[in-house]
C-alpha positions as CSV (number, residue, x, y, z in Angstrom):
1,X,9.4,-0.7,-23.6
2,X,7.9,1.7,-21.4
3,X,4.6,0.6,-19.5
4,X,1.2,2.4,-18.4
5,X,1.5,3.5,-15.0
6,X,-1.7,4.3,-12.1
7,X,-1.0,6.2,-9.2
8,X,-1.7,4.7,-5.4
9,X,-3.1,7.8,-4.8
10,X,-0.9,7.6,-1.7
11,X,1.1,10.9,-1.3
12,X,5.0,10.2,-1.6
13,X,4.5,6.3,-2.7
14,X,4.5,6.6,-6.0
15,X,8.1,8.2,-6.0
16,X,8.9,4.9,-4.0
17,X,7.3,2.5,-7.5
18,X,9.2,4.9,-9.9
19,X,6.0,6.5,-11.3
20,X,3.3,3.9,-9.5
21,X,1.4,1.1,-10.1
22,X,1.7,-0.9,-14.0
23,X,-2.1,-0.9,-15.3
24,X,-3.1,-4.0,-15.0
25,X,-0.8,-6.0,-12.7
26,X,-1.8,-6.8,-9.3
27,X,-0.1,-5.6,-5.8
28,X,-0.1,-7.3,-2.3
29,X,-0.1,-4.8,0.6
30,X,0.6,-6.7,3.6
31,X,1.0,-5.6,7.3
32,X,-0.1,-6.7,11.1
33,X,-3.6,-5.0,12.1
34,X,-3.8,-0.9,12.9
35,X,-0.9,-1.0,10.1
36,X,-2.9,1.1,7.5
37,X,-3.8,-1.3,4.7
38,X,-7.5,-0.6,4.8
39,X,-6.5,2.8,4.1
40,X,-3.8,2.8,2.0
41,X,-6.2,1.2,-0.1
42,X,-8.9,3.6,0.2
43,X,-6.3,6.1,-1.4
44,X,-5.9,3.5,-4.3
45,X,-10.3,3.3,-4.9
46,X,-10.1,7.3,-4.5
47,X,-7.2,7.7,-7.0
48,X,-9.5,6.3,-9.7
49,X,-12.4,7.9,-9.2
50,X,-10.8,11.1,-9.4
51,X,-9.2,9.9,-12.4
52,X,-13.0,9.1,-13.7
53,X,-12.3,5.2,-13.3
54,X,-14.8,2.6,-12.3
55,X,-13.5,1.1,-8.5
56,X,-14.6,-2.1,-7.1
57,X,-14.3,-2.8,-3.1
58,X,-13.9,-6.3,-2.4
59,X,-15.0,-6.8,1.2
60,X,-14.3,-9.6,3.0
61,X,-13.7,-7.9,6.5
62,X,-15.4,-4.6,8.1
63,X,-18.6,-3.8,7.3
64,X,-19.1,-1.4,4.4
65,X,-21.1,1.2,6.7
66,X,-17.5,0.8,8.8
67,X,-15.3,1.5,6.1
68,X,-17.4,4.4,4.6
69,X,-16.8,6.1,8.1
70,X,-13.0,5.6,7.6
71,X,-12.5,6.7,4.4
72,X,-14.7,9.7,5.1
73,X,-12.6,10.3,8.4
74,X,-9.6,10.9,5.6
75,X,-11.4,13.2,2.9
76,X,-11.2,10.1,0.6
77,X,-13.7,10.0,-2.2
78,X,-16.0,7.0,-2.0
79,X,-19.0,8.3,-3.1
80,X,-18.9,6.4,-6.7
81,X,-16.9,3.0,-5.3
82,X,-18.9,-0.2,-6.1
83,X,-19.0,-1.8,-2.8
84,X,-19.4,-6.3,-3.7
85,X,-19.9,-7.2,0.6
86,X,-18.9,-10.3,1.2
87,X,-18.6,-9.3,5.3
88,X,-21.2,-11.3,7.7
89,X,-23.8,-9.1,8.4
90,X,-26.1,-8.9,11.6
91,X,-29.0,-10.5,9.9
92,X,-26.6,-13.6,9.2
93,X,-26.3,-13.9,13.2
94,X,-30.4,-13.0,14.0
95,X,-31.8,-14.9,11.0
96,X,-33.1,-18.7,13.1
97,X,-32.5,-20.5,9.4
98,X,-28.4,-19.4,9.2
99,X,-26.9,-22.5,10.7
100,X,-25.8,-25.8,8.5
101,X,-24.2,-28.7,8.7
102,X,-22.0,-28.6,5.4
103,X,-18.8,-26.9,5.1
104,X,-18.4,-23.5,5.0
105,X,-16.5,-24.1,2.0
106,X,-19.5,-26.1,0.3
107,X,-22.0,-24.1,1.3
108,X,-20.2,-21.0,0.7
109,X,-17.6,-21.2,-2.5
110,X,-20.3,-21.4,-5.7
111,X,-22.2,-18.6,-4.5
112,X,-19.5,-16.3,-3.8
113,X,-17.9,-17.1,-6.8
114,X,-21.5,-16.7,-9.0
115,X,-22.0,-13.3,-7.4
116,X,-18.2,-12.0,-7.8
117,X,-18.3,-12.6,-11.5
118,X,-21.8,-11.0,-11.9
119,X,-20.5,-7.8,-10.4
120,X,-17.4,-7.7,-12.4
121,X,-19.3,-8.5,-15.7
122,X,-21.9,-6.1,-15.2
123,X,-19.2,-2.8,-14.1
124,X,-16.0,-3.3,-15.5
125,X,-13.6,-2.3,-12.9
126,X,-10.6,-0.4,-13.6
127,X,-9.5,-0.7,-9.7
128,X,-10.0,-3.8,-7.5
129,X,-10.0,-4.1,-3.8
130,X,-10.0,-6.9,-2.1
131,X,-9.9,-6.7,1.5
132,X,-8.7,-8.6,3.1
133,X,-7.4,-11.6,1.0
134,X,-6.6,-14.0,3.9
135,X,-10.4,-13.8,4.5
136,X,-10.8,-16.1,1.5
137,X,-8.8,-18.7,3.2
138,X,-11.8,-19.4,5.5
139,X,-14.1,-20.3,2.0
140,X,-11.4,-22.9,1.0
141,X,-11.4,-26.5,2.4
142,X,-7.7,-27.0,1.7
143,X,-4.4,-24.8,1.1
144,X,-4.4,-26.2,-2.6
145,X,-7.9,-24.6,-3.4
146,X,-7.6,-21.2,-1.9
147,X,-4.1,-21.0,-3.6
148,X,-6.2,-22.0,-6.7
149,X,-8.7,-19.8,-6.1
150,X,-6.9,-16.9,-5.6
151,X,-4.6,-17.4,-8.9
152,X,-8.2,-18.0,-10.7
153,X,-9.3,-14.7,-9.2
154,X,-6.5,-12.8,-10.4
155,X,-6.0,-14.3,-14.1
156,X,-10.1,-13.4,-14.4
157,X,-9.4,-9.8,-13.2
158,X,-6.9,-9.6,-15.2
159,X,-9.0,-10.4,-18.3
160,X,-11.3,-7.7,-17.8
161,X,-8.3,-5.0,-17.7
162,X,-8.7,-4.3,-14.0
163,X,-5.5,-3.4,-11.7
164,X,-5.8,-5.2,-8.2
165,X,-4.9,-4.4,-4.9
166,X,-4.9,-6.8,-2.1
167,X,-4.4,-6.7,1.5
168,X,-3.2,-9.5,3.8
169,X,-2.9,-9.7,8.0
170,X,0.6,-10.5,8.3
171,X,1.7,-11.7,11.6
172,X,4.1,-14.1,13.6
173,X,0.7,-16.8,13.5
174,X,-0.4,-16.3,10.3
175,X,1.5,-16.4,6.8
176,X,0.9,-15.4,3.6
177,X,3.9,-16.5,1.8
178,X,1.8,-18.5,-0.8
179,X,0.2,-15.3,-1.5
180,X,3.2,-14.0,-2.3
181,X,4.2,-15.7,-4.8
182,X,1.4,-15.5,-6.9
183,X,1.2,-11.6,-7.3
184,X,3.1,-8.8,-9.4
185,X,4.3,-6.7,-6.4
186,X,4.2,-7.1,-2.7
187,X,4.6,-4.0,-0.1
188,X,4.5,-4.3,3.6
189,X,3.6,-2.3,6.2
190,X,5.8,-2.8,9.2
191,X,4.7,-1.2,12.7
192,X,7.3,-0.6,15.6
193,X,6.0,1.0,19.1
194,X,8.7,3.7,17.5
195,X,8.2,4.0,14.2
196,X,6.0,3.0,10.8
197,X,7.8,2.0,7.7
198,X,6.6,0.7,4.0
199,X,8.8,-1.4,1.8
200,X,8.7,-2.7,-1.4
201,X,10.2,-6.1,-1.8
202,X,9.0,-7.1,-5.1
203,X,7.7,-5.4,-7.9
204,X,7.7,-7.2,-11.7
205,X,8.6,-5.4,-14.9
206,X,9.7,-2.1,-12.6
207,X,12.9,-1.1,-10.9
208,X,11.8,0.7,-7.3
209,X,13.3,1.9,-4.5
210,X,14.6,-0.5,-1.9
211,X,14.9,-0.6,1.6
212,X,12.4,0.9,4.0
213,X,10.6,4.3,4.0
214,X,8.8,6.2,6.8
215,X,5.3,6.7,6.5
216,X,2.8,7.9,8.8
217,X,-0.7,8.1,9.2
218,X,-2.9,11.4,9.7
219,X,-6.6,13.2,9.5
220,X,-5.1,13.7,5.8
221,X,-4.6,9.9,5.3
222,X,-1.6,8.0,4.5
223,X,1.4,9.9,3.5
224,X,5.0,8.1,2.7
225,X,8.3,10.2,3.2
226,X,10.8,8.2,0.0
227,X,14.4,7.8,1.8
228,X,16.5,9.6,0.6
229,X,18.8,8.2,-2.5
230,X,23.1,9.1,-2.3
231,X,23.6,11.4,-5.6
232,X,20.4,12.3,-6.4
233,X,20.3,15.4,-4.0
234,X,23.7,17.0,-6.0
235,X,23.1,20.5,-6.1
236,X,26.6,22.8,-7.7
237,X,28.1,24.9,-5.1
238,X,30.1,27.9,-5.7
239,X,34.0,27.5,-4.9
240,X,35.9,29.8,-2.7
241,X,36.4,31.0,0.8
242,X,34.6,32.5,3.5
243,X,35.7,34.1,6.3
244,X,35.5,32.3,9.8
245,X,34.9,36.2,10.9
246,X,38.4,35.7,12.8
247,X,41.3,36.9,11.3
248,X,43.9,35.1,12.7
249,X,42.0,32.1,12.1
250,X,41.5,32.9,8.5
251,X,45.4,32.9,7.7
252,X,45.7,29.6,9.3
253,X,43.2,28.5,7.1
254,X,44.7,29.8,4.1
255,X,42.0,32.6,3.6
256,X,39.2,30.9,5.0
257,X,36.8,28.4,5.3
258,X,36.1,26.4,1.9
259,X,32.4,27.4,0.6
260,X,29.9,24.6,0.9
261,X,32.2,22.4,3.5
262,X,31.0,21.5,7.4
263,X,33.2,22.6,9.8
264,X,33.4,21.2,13.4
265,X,34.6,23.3,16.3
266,X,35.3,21.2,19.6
267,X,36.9,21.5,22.7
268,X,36.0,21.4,26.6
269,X,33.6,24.1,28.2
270,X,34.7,27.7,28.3
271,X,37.5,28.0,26.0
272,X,35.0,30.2,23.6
């Protein structure tokens, strides 16, 4: 049964997902900080609204002035994302009345959740961000109600048809495995002082391609290079000979060297 597919909007990835993203399923993108989430994405929001889809950011971390700068710095569209700022803002820090004594997760929770629902009611989203997931964590007084929470979240999100990207800080002092395990796909960034490299270790109802893939990160944005796959690069070669340009050579070789082979030629320095 063949399935509705959404591009990333991330140049090369979608080659990686066999076609992209299934509508409607939800994707973690994980990955220490400087890794790229916040732009990969950026690419996913832009995607849809050049595909004339209605994008919702989620934002639990940078300030939406902040990330507007970003995805600007990229040529990413943004101009037509629905921005829902759940950030703290400087007025939260100025305002004298901002302190309490409850809970952040008392305080905090009902209203987030009130406000949430209102915007996705009222626009419809075909593309959720939220960024970053982990973020929610802090809203939650226990592990049991942000792993809740966040299942609630996504079986609402799914209701209303939206497809949902998350981000998560992944790190050596902070896990996300519970996360994990409650989303369709999960893609990491990893980060080397060498190199950058996405892979997809989980992806429901979709084969994809394993192992790790180089990606790198430019003024043009986010751009992923697919390893390359043993037998899909075949190409027919004519068969025959061609001359090594020596003659001598040539009748040792029977007439020549065989068309589309690699020959090495070794020995120390100075023998030509």
């Amino acid at each position: 049964m063949s399935v509705e597919r959404m591009s990333t909007g991330v140049s090369g990835f979608d080659e990686v997902l066999d076609g992209g993203l299934i509508q409607g399923r939800n994707v973690l993108v994980r990955g220490s900080p400087g890794s790229g989430k916040t732009i990969f994405g950026l690419h996913f929001l832009s995607a849809g609204i050049d595909a004339e889809e209605t994008a919702l950011y989620i934002n639990m971390g940078e300030p939406q002035a902040y990330v507007e700068e970003t995805a600007d710095a990229f040529g990413l569209n943004t101009e037509q994302i629905q921005f829902h700022n759940l950030s703290p803002t400087q007025e939260q820090f100025s305002e004298r009345n901002s302190y309490s004594v409850f809970e952040s997760a008392e305080v905090e929770q009902p209203g987030f959740i009130e406000d949430l629902r209102d915007k996705v009611d009222k626009i419809k989203p075909d593309r959720v961000l939220l960024d970053p997931i982990t973020e929610f964590r802090y809203l939650t007084s226990d592990e049991r109600q942000f792993r809740s929470g966040v299942l609630g979240l996504l079986d609402y999100l799914k209701e209303v048809g939206a497809t949902v990207m998350l981000t998560s800080q992944a790190g050596d002092s902070i896990t996300d495995d519970d996360i994990q395990f409650l989303v369709d796909a999960v893609v990491t960034l990893d980060v080397t002082p060498e190199s950058r490299a996405v892979n997809v270790s989980k992806f429901r109802g979709s084969s994809f391609r394993r192992g790790n893939h180089s990606y790198d990160i430019t003024d043009e944005g986010l751009t992923v290079w697919p390893t390359l796959v043993p037998g899909e690069q075949e190409r027919e070669v004519e068969s025959g000979t061609l001359s090594s340009g020596v003659a001598e050579l040539d009748d040792l070789l029977h007439g020549g060297l065989d068309q589309g082979t690699v020959t090495i030629l070794s020995g120390p320095t100075g023998v030509g």
